[in-house]
Every structure is written in C-alpha cells, then in structure tokens.
ZAKEDREN-624285 format. One record per residue (C-alpha): x negated, y negated, z; residue number from 1. Coordinates in Angstrom, 3 decimals. Example, Ala and Ser with C-alpha at 12.3 -4.5 7.8 and 13.67 -1.06 7.14 Angstrom:
2
<u:-12.300; v:4.500; w:7.800; num:1>
<u:-13.670; v:1.060; w:7.140; num:2>
END
This chain:
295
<u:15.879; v:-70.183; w:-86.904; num:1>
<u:15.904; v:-67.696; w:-89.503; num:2>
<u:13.970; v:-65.283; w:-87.409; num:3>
<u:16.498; v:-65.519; w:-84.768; num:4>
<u:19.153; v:-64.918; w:-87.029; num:5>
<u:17.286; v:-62.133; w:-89.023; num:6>
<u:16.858; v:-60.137; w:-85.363; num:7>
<u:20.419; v:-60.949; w:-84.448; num:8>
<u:21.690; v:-59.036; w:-87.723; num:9>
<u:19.082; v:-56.551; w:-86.809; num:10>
<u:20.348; v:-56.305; w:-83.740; num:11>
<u:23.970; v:-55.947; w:-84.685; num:12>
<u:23.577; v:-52.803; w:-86.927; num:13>
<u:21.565; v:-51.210; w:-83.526; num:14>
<u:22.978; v:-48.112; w:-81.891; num:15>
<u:22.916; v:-50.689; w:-78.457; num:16>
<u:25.121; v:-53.097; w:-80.011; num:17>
<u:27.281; v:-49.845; w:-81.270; num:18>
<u:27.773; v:-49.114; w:-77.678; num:19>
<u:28.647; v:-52.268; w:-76.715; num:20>
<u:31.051; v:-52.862; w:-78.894; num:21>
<u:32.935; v:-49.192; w:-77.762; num:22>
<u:32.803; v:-50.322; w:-73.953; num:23>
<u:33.551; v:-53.831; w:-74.303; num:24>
<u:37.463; v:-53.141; w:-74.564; num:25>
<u:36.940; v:-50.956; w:-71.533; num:26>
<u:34.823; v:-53.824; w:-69.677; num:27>
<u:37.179; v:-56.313; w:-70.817; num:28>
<u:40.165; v:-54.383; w:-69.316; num:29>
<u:38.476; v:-54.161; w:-66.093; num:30>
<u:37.516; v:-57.458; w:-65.689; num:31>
<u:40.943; v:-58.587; w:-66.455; num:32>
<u:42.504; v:-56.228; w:-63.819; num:33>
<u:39.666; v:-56.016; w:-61.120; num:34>
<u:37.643; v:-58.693; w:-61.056; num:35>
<u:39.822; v:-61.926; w:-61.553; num:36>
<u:42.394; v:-60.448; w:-58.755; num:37>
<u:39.237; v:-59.699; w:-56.605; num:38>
<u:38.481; v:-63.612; w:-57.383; num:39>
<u:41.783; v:-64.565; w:-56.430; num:40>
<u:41.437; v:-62.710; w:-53.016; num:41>
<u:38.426; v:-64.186; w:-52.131; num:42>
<u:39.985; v:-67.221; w:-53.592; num:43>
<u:42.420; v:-67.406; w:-51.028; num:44>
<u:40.378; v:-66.258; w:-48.004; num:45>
<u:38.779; v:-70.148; w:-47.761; num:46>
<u:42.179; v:-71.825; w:-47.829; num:47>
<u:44.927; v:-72.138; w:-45.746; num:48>
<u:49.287; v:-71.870; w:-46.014; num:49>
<u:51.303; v:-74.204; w:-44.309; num:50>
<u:54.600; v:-71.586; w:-45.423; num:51>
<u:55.186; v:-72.430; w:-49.198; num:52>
<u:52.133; v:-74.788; w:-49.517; num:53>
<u:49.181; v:-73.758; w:-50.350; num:54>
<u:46.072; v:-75.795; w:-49.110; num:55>
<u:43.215; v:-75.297; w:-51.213; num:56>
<u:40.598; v:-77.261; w:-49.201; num:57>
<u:37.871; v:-74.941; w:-47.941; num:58>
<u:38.067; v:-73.371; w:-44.852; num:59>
<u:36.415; v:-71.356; w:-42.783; num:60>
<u:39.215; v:-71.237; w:-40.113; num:61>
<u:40.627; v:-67.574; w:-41.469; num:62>
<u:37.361; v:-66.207; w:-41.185; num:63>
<u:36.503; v:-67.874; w:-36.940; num:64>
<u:40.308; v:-66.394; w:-36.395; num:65>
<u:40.296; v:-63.066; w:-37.871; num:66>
<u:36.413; v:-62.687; w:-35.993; num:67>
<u:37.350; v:-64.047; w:-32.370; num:68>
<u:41.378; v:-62.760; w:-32.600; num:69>
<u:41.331; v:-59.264; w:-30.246; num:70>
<u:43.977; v:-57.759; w:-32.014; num:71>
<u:42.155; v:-58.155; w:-35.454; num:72>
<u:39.496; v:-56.589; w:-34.418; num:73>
<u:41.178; v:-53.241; w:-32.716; num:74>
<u:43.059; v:-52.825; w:-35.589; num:75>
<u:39.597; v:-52.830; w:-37.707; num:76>
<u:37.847; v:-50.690; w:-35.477; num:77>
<u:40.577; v:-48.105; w:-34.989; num:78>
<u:41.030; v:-48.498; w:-39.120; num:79>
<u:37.043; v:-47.331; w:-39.382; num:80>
<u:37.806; v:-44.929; w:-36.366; num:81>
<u:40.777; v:-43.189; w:-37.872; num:82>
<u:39.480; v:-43.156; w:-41.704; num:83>
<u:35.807; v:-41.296; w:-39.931; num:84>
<u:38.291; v:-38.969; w:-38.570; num:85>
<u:39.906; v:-37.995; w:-41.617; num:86>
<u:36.561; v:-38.027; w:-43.589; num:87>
<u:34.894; v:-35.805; w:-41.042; num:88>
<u:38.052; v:-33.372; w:-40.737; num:89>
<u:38.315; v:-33.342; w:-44.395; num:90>
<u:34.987; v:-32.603; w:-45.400; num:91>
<u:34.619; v:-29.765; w:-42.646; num:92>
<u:37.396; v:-27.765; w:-43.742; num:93>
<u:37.746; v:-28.371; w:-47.756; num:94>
<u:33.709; v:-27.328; w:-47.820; num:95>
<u:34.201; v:-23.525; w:-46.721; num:96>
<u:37.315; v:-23.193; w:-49.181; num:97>
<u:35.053; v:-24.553; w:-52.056; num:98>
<u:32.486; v:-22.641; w:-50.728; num:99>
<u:35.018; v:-19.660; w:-50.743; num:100>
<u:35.871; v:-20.450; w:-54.563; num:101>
<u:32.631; v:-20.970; w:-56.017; num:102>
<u:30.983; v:-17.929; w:-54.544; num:103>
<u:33.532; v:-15.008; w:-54.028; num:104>
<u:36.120; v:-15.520; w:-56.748; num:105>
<u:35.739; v:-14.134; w:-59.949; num:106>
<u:34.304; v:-16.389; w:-62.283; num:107>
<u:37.650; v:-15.439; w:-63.930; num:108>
<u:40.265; v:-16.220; w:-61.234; num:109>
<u:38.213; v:-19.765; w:-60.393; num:110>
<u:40.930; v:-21.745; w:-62.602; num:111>
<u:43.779; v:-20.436; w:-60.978; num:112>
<u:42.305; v:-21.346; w:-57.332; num:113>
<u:41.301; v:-24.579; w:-58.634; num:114>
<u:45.315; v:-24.753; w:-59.856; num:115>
<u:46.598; v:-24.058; w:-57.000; num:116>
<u:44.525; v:-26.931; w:-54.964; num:117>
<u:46.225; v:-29.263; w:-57.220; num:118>
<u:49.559; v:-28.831; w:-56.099; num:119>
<u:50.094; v:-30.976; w:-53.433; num:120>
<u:49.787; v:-33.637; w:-56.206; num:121>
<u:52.722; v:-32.511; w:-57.674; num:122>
<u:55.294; v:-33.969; w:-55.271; num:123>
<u:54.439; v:-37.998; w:-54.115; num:124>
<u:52.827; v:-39.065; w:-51.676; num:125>
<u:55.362; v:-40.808; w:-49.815; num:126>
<u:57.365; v:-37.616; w:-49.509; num:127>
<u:54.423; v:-35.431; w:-48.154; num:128>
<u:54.103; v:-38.343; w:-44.767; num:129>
<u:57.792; v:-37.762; w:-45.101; num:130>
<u:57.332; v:-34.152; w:-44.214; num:131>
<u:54.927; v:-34.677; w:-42.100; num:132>
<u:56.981; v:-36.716; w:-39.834; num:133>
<u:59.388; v:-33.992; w:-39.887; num:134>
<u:56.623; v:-31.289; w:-38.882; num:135>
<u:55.267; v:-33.335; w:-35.961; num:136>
<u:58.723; v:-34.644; w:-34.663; num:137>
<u:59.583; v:-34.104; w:-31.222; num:138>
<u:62.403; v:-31.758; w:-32.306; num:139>
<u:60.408; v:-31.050; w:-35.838; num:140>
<u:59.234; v:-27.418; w:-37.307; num:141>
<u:56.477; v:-27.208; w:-34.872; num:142>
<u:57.541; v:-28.471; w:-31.634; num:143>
<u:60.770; v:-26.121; w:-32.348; num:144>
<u:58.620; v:-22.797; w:-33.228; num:145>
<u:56.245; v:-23.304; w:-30.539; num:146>
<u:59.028; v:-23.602; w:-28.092; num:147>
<u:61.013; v:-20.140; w:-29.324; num:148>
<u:57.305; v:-18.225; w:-29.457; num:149>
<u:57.374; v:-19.386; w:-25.620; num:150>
<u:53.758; v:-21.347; w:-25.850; num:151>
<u:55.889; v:-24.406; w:-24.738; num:152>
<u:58.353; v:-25.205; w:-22.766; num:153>
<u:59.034; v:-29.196; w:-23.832; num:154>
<u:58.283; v:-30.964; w:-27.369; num:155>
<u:54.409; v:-31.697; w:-27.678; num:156>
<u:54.603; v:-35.340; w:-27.557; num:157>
<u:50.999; v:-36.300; w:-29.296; num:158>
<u:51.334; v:-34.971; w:-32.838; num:159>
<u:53.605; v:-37.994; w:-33.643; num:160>
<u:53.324; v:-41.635; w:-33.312; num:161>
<u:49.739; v:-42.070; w:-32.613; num:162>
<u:46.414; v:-42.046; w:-34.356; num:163>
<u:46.630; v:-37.740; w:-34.168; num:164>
<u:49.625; v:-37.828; w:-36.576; num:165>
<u:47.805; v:-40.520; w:-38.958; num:166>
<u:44.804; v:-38.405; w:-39.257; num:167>
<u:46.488; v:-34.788; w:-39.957; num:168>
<u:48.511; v:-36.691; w:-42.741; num:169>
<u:45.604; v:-38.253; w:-44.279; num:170>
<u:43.539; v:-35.043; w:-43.675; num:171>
<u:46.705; v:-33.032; w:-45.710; num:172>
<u:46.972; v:-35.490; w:-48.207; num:173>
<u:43.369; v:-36.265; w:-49.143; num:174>
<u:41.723; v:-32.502; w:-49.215; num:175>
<u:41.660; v:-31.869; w:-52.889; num:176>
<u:39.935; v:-34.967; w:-53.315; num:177>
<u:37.277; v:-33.595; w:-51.050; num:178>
<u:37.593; v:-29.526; w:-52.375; num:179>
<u:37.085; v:-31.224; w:-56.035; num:180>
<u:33.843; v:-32.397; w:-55.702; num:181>
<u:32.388; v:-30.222; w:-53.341; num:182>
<u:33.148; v:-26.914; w:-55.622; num:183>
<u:31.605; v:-29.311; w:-58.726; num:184>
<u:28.617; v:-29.619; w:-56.409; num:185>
<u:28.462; v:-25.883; w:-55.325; num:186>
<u:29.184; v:-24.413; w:-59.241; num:187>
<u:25.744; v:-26.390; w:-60.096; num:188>
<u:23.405; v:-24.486; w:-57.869; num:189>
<u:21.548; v:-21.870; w:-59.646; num:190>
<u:22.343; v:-18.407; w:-57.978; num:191>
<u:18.887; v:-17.538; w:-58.700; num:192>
<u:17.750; v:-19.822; w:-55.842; num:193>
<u:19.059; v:-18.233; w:-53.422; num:194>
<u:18.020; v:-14.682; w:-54.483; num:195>
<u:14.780; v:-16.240; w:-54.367; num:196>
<u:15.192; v:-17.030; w:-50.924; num:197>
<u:16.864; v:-13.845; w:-49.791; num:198>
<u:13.597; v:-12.248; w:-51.511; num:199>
<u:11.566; v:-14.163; w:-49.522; num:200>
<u:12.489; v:-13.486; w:-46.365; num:201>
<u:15.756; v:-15.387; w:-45.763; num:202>
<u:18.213; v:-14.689; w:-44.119; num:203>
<u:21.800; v:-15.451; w:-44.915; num:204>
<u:22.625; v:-18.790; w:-43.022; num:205>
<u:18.999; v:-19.531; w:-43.684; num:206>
<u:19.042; v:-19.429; w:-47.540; num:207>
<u:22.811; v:-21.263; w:-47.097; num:208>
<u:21.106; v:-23.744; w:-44.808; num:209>
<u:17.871; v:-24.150; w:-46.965; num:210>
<u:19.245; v:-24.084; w:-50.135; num:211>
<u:22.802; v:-23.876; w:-50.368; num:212>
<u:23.745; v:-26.777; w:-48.483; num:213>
<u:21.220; v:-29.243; w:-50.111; num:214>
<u:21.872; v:-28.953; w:-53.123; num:215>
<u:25.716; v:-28.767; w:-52.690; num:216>
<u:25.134; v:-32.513; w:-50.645; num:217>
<u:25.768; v:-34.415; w:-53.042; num:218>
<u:29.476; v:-33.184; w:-53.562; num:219>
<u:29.817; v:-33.552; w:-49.585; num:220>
<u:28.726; v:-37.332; w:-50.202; num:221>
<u:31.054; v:-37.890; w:-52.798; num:222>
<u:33.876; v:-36.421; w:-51.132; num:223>
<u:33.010; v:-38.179; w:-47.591; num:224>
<u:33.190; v:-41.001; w:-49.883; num:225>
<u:36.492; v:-40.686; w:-51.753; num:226>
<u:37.612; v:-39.498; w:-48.596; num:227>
<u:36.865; v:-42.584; w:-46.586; num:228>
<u:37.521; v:-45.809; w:-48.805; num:229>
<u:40.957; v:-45.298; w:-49.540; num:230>
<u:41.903; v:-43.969; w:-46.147; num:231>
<u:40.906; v:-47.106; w:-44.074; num:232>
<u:42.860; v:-49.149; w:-46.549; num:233>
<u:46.175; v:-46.560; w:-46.356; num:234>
<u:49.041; v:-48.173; w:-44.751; num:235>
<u:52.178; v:-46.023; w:-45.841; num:236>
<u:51.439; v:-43.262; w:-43.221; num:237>
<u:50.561; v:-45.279; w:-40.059; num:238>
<u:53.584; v:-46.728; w:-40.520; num:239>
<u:55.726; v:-43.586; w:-41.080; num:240>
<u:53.739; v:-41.708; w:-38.384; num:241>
<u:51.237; v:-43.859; w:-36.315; num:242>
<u:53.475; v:-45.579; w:-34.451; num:243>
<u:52.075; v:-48.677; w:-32.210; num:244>
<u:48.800; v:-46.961; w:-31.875; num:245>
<u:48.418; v:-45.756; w:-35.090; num:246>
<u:48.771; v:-48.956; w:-37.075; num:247>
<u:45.738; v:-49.658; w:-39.358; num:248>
<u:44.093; v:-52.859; w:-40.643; num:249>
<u:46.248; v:-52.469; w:-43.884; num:250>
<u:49.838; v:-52.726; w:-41.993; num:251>
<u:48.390; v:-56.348; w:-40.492; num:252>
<u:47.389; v:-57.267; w:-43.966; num:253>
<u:50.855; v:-56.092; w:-45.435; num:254>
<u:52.084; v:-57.862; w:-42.542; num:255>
<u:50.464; v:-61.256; w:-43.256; num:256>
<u:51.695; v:-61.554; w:-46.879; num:257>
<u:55.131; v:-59.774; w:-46.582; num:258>
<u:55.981; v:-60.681; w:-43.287; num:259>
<u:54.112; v:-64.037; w:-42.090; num:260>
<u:53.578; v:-65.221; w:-45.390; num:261>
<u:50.372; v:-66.056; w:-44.525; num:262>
<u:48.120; v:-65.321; w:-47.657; num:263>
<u:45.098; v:-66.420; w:-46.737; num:264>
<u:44.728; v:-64.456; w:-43.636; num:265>
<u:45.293; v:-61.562; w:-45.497; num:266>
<u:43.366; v:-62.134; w:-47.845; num:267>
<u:40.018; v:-63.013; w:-45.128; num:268>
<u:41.391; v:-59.935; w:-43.814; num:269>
<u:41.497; v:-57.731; w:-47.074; num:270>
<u:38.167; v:-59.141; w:-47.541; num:271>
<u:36.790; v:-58.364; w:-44.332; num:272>
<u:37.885; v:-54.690; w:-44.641; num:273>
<u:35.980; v:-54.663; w:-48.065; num:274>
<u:32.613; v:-55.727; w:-46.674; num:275>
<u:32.805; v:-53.170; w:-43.855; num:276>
<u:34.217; v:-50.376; w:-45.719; num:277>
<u:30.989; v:-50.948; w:-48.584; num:278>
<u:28.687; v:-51.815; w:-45.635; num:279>
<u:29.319; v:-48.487; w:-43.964; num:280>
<u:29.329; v:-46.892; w:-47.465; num:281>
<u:25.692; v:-47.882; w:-48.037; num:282>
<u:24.392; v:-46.866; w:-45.065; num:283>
<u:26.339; v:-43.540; w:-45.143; num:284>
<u:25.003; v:-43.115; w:-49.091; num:285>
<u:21.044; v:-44.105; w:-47.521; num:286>
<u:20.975; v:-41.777; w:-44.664; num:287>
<u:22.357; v:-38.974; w:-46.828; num:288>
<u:19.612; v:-39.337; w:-49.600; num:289>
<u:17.002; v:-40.055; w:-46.142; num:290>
<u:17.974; v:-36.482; w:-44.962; num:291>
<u:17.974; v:-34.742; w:-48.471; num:292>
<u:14.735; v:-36.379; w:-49.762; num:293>
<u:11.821; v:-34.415; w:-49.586; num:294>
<u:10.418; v:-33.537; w:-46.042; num:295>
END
C-alpha cells in the first residue's frame, strides 16, 4: 500500500500529470458540450414520440424506417452528392490561388493576400446565401447582365432553386476554408526540391506533379475534409436556394424536430448522416495516404 501511494505522489509531481492537469479543463469542457449531447442524440435514436411523450423503450423502428423510407434515402444520397460537389469544386479552384500565393507573391505581400481571403468572413453567413439568391434570381444581377450583353434572350432558369444554386453557394462560402490549408501545405515545401528536380531533368508540370503536388496533399486532404463535413450537414442554403430539389438531409432533420416533432427520427437521422459522413471520411483519408505512400 505504501508503494502504491509512494508512486502515486511520484507520479503527481511528473511532467505527465502536469499536462494533464492543463488539458483536463479543456477535456472537461468538451465532454460537457460534445459528448453528453452526442449521448443524448444517440439516446433518442432507439426511442420513439407519440407528440409530447416520449417513449423510452428501445427501438429499432427509426432505424427499419429511415433505411426502407425512399425519400430518406434521396435526400441522403443527394446530401453526399451535393457536399462531393462542393468539395471537388472547392478544392479545384482555391488550390491554384494558394498555389498563386505561396509561389509568386512576395514573401512580403503574402499577409495582405492571405487578408484579403478572409473577407468574406466579415459579413454572416446568412447574408452571403442572401446574395446569392439575389445573383441567381430569375430577374437577379446575372440573368439581367447576361440579357443586356445579348448572350440571352430569357432568364437562365437553373442557377436557382436546384442542387446548381446549393453548390455555387456552398462553393462561395466555404473557399477560404479550403485556400487556408492548402497555402499552409504549399508554404512547407522546401523550394530546394524542386530546383532539384528542375536540375535533374524536370520539367515544369513534372517537378509540380512529382513534387509539388505531393507534398502539398496533405493541405488538399484537409481542405476536402473541412470542405465536406460541414457541407452535407448545411441546411440554411438549400433552403434559401435549393428549392424542392435542392433540399438536403439536414432540412428533413430540421424538419422532424421543428416541424413533426418527431425527435427520434431526427435524431436516427442525424445519426445516420454521422456514420456516413465519417465512413466516407475514412476511406477518403486511406486512399489519399494509399496514393501518397511510397510507390
């Protein structure tokens, strides 16, 4: 017993249990605002609402419904359609402006680029759809210039109220979170590399190709990541612009809690969108280290 106790003090005046005690607040704080209302989700996925009553015997009845109900599974597969959209649109045109950035400006001038990414995050969210909508309206900025140029001659009806409109929005709003990461990525590679391979023989697009792009992958991960998670889950900008069509797994789940007042089937349907969202994660984050391991 006194051993025990003698390595416990030991243990106490360790640099481990130092660092321990810093994070613990941290780890408490999470736990306490992302775990137990995780819980809670999940909680509610296995029972069942009769309108204000809550039946808490288990049930697997959410589950069989949202799995077998058609219109629970569009909504998922446009949701993990729409979100690759964005993610793929995204990535493909923040990388050459990070690209851009990290190897032609001035080493002096990067800050102010990097600035100037930021500001769409200066005005909400909400208002940006809202602007948006206004853009891509049948009698918005777009339809209305294309129309005096003379490329038209009646409103483009396809930029609004469908899955188009839901992924330029998301595209818009989400591309500093891909530029970010990318440029991080990029402003790590050693210039010296690629001298190397110019010295060797390279040519341009072979030494980006070679070098360039592997070692920048793991920014293009990251932001295909950040990209895609929250996107699936997005429901303010189907609704302002999707339309009918453009509706995401997220509007039925803000549906079935606001609307319904069925919480357990949004919560088996929250839950659902979790496990395929980190399902496709994985197996995006596996291939990606498969094709930049060594070959």
């Amino acid at each position: 017993m006194a051993t025990t106790w003698t390595r416990f003090r030991r243990w106490t005046r360790s640099d481990s249990a130092s660092g321990l005690l810093l994070v613990s607040p941290a780890a408490l704080f999470a736990l306490a605002l992302l775990a137990v209302p995780l819980a809670a989700v999940v909680a509610f996925s296995f029972w069942s609402q009769d309108y204000l009553e809550i039946d808490r015997t288990f049930t697997w009845a959410n589950y069989r419904a949202a799995v077998t109900e058609p219109i629970y599974r569009e909504l998922m597969l446009r949701s993990v359609l729409i979100s690759g959209a964005v993610t793929i649109a995204t990535v493909v045109l923040a990388f050459p402006l990070a690209y851009f950035i990290s190897f032609k400006v001035a080493d002096r001038h990067k800050a102010l680029w990097i600035f100037l990414v930021t500001i769409p995050f200066w005005t909400s969210y909400l208002i940006r759809a809202f602007l948006w909508k206004v853009i891509l309206g049948f009698n918005g900025v777009l339809n209305t210039s294309l129309q005096t140029l003379g490329l038209i001659d009646e409103p483009l009806s396809f930029i609004l109220y469908n899955p188009n409109a839901v992924v330029i929005t998301l595209a818009h709003a989400f591309a500093p979170f891909a530029i970010l990461p990318i440029f991080v990525s990029l402003e790590r590679i050693d210039r010296s590399l690629l001298e190397a391979a110019r010295d060797l023989g390279e040519s341009r697009f072979g030494a980006f190709w070679r070098v360039t792009f592997p070692l920048a992958l793991p920014g293009v991960v990251a932001a295909a990541l950040i990209v895609f998670i929250p996107t699936i889950g997005d429901y303010v900008t189907p609704r302002l612009v999707g339309g009918p069509d453009g509706l995401m797994i997220a509007n039925m789940i803000q549906t079935q809690f606001l609307r319904l007042n069925n919480a357990p089937m949004g919560a088996t349907l929250a839950v659902i969108a979790m496990l395929v969202v980190s399902a496709i994660s994985l197996v995006f984050v596996a291939l990606s280290r498969r094709w930049s391991g060594p070959r």
